[in-house]
N, C-alpha and C positions, 0 to 999 in steps of 0.2 A: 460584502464579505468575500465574494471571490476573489479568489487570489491574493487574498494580505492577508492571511494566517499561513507562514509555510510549513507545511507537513509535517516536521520532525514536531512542530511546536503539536501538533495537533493529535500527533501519535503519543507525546510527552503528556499530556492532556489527559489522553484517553487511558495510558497507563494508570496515572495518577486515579480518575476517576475507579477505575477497574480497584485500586490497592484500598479506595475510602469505601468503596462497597463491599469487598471482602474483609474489611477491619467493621466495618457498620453491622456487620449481618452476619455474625461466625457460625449460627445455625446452619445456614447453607453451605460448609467447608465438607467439602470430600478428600476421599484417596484413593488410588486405585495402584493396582501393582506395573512395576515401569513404567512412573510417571518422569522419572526423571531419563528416561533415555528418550521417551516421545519430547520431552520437552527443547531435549541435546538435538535429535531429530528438524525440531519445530526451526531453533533457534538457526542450528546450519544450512538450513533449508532458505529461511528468510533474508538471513544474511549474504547468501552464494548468489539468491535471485539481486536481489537489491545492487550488487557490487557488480552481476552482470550487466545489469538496465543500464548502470553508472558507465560502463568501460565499455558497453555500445557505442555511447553518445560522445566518450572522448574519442575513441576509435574513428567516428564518424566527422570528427570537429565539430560538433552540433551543444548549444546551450544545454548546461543540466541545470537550470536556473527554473523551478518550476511558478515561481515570481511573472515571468517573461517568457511565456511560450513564443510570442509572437516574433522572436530573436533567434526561432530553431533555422538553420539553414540547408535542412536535411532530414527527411520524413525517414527514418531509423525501423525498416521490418526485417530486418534478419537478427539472427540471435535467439536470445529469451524473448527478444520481441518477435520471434514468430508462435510465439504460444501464448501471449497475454500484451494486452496497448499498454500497462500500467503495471510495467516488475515491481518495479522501486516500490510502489503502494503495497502492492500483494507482498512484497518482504516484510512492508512494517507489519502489514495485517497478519502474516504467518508468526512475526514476534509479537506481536499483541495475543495472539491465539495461545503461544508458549505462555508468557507475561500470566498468563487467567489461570495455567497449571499451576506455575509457580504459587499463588497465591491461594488457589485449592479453594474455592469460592465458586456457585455458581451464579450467584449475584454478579461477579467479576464478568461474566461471558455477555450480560445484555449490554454492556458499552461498543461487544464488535459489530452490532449492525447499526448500532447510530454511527461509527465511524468509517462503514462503507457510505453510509448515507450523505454521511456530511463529505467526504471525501470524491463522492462523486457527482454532489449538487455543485460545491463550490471550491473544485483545484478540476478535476475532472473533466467533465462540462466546459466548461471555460477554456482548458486547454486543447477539445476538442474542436469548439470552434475556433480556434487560433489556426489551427494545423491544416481543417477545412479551407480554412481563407488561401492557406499560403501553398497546401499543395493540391488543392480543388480533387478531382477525380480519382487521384493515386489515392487520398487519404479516402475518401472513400468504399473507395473497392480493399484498401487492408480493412477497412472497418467490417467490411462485410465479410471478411476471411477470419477474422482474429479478434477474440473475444476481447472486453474492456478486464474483467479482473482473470479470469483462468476458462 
């Protein structure tokens, strides 16, 4: 399973799952006051990090093919990537987070750690040792500097 589900499919996935548990189980539907500006909040937040990850890696000439780590030609730590190894991820996971307001379920909310989970056993991981191989000690000491999600 690593790396042949790509991400978007897996955040698509995890949305889906998130909207059948909050339609399966309306008992647990909350609300709370400015839900909808944390969610505007959530949504801009996700989407700013995500598109910065993205415009590191063209900036850099570096693969954004998370398919094919092993095709980076450019260990990428400046930017949003000096604050997290995996924006792009943390963006879906910041609109997945929104995604669970929206829906107002708190059933909705136990699909965000199975999809750190699975996100880091098998896109993750994987990608880490690709980056290992190719840029040996650099990748290591960002690793040691720079968290994997925040």
């Amino acid at each position: 399973m690593e790396l042949k589900v790509i991400p978007v499919v897996v955040f698509a996935v995890a949305g889906l799952l998130m909207w059948l548990l909050a339609a399966t189980i309306p008992a647990l539907d909350f609300h709370f006051m400015f839900r909808r500006v944390v969610i505007i909040v959530l949504m801009v937040t996700g989407i700013t990090i995500g598109i910065a990850g993205v415009a590191a890696f063209r900036l850099q000439r570096t693969t954004v093919n998370p398919a094919e780590p092993q095709r980076a030609s450019t260990l990428v730590t400046s930017g949003v990537f000096r604050f997290s190894r995996n924006p792009m991820y943390l963006g879906l996971l910041l609109l997945l987070i929104a995604w669970g307001l929206v829906v107002q379920n708190v059933a909705a909310f136990v699909v965000l750690p199975a999809f750190v989970i699975y996100m880091s056993r098998y896109q993750i991981r994987p990608e880490e040792r690709a980056l290992a191989s190719l840029f040996g000690s650099d990748f290591d000491a960002y690793r040691q500097r720079v968290r994997r999600w925040l």
